[in-house]
C-alpha positions as CSV (number, residue, x, y, z in Angstrom):
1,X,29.3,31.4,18.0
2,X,29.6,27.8,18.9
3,X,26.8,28.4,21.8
4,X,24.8,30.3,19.7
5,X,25.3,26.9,17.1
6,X,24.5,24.2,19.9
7,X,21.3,26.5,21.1
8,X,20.6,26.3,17.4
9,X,20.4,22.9,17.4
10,X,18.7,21.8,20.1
11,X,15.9,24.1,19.4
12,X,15.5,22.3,16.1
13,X,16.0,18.9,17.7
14,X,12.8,19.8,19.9
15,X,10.9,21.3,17.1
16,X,12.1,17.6,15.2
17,X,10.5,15.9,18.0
18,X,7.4,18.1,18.3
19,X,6.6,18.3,14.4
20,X,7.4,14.3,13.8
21,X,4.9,13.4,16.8
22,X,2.1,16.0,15.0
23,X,2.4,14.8,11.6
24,X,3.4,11.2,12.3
25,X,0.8,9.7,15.2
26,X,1.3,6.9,16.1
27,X,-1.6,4.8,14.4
28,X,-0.1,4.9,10.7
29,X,2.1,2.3,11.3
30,X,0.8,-0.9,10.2
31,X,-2.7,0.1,10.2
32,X,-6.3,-1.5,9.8
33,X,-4.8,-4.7,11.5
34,X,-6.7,-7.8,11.7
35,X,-5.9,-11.7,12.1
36,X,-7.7,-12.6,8.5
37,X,-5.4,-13.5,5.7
38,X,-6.4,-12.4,2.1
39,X,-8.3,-14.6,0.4
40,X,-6.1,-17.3,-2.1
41,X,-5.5,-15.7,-5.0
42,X,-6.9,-12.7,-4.6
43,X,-5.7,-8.8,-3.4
44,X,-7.3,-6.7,-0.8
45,X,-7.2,-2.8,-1.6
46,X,-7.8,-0.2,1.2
47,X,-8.8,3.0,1.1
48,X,-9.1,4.8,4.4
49,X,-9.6,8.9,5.9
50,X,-8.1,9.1,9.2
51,X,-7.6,12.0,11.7
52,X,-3.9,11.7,14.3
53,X,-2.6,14.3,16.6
54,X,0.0,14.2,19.7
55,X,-0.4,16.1,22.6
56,X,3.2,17.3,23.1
57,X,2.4,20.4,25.4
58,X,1.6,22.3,22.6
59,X,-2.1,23.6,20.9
60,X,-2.6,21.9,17.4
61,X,-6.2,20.2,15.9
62,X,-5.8,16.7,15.0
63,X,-4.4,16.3,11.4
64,X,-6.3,14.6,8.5
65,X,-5.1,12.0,6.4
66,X,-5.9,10.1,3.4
67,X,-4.4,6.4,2.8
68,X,-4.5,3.7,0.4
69,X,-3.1,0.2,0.5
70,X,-2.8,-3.3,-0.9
71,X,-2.1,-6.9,0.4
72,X,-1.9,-10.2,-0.9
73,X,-1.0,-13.6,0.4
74,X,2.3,-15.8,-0.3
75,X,1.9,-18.5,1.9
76,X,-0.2,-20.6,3.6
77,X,0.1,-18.2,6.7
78,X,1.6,-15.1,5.4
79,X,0.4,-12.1,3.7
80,X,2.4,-8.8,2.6
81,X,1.3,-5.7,1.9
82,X,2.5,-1.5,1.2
83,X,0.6,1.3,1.8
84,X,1.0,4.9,1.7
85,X,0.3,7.7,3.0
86,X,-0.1,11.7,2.5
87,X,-1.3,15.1,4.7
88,X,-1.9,17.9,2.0
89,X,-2.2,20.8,4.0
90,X,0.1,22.8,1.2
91,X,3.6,25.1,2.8
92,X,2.1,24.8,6.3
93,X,2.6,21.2,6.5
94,X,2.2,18.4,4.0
95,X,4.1,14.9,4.7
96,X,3.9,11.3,2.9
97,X,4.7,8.2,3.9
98,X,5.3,4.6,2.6
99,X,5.6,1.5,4.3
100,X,5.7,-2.5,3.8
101,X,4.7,-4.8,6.0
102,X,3.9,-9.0,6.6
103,X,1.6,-11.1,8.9
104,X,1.6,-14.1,10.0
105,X,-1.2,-16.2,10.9
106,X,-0.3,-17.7,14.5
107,X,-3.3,-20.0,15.4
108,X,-7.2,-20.0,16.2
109,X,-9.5,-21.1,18.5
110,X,-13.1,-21.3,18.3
111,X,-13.7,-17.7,17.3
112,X,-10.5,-16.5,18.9
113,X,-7.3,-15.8,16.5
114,X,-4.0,-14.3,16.8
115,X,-1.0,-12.6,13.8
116,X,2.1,-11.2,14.2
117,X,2.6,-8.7,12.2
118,X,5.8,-6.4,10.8
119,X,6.7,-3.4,9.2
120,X,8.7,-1.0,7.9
121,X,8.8,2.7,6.4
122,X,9.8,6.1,5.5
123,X,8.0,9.5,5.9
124,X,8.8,12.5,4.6
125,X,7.2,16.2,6.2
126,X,7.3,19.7,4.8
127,X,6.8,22.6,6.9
128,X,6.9,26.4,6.5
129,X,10.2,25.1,4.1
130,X,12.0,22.7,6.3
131,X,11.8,19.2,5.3
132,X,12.1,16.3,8.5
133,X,12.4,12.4,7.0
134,X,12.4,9.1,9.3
135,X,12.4,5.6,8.8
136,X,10.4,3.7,11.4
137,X,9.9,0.0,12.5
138,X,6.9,-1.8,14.5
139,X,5.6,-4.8,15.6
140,X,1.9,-5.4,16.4
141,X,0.6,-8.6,17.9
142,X,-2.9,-8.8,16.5
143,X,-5.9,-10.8,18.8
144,X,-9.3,-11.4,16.9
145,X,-12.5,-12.3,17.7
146,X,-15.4,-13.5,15.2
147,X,-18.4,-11.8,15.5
148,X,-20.3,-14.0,13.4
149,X,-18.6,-12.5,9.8
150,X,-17.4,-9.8,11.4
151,X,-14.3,-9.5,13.8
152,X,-13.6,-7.5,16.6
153,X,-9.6,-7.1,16.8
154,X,-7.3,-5.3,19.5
155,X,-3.8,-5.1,19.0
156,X,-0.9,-4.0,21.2
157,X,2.2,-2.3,19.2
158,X,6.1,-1.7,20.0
159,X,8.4,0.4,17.5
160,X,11.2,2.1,16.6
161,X,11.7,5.0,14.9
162,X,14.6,7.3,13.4
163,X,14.0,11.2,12.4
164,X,16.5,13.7,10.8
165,X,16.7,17.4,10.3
166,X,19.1,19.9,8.8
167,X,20.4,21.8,11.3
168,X,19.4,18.9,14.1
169,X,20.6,16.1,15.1
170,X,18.5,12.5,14.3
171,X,16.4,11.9,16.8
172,X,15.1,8.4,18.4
173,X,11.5,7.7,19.5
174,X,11.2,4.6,20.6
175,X,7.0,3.7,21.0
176,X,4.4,1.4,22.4
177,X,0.6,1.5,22.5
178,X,-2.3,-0.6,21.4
179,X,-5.6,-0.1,18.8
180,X,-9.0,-1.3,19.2
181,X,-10.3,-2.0,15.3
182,X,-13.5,-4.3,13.9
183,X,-13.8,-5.8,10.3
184,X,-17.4,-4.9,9.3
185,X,-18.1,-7.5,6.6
186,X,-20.9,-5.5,4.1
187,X,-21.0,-8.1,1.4
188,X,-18.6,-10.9,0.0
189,X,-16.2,-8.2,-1.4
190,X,-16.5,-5.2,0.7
191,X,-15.7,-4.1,4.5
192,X,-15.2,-1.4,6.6
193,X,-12.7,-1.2,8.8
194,X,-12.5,1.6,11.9
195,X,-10.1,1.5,14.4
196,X,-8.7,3.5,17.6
197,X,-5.1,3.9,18.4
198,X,-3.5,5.4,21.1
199,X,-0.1,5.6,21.9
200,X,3.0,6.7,24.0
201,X,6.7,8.0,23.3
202,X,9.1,8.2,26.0
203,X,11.5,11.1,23.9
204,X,11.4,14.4,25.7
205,X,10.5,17.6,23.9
206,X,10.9,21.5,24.8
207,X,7.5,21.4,26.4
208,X,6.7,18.1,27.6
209,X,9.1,14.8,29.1
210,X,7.0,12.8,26.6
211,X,4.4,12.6,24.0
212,X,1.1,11.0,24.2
213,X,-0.6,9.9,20.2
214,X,-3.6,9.0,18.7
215,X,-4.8,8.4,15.8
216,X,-8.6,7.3,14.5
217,X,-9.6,6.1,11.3
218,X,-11.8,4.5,8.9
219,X,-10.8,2.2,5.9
220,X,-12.8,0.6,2.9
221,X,-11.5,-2.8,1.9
222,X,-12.4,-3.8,-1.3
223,X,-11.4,-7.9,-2.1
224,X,-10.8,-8.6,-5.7
């Protein structure tokens, strides 16, 4: 009995490891980076359609997602924003997500500029009746360039995060990787903002010894 439990259990640790890395990516943590601040006064909302996947040894189409977001500054330096998530793909697999997060402006350079950025989250996934959370941490080091009024931004990103199961233990996926994004500035109010993540967990699953994400997306920012 108590091998049949502990086969139990690592068979849904795996499957923890293998469905967090499919519905999670790796790219929805602290998204649509760049080294602007908000303007004084004023809020940035983002709306964005995005498409992340893993390739954990095992077939699955990259998953879509939809987002929305808003940030604001508080200091000279410093903005802070939340966004959230969600992947409706009904009993299958649906998860949510929310997370807050802070940037701050670290210097400039002719056109050159570079944040710090932080944040923090939960996620919640559903599928075929078992429910997987996690709370996650990250922090991206964001480099810009101008491009006249646009910017062309890359950004490498460490993190942490924490997943738990019934009938698993929590599991640990520590991850790094980097996104290549740029701020299309359409009018005074309005940009676009695609970007390009990929990224790497170390944390072994029943298929593979690791897991490589990625995640691409494309955001409206609307300044008000």
């Amino acid at each position: 009995m108590s091998a049949s439990l502990s086969g139990f259990r690592t068979i849904g640790r795996a499957a923890l490891i293998v469905v967090a890395a499919l519905a999670a990516g790796c790219g929805a943590y602290t998204s649509y980076k760049q080294t602007r601040l908000t303007p004084r006064g004023h809020t940035d909302y983002l709306f964005a359609a995005e498409l992340q996947g893993a390739s954990t040894g095992m077939d699955g189409a990259p998953m879509p997602e939809i987002a929305v977001g808003a940030r604001r500054r508080v200091h000279d330096r410093i903005d802070v924003g939340a966004t959230g998530t969600i992947l409706p793909l009904g009993e299958a697999i649906t998860s949510a997500s929310a997370e807050v997060s802070g940037k701050l402006a670290l210097g400039r350079h002719g056109r050159w500029s570079a944040a710090l950025g932080t944040g923090v989250g939960y996620r919640v996934t559903t599928s075929s009746g078992a429910v997987f959370e996690g709370v996650h941490a990250a922090v991206p080091v964001i480099l810009g360039v101008d491009l006249g009024r646009h910017q062309l931004v890359l950004s490498p990103t460490v993190g942490y995060e924490r997943l738990w199961s019934s009938g698993a233990r929590p599991v640990s996926l520590p991850f790094a990787g980097y996104s290549l994004g740029f701020r299309w500035q359409l009018a005074r109010r309005w940009a676009l903002l695609p970007e390009a993540t990929v990224g790497y967990t170390p944390a072994r699953n029943y298929r593979t010894d690791s897991s490589q994400l990625f995640q691409v997306g494309l955001a409206v920012l609307f300044t008000r």
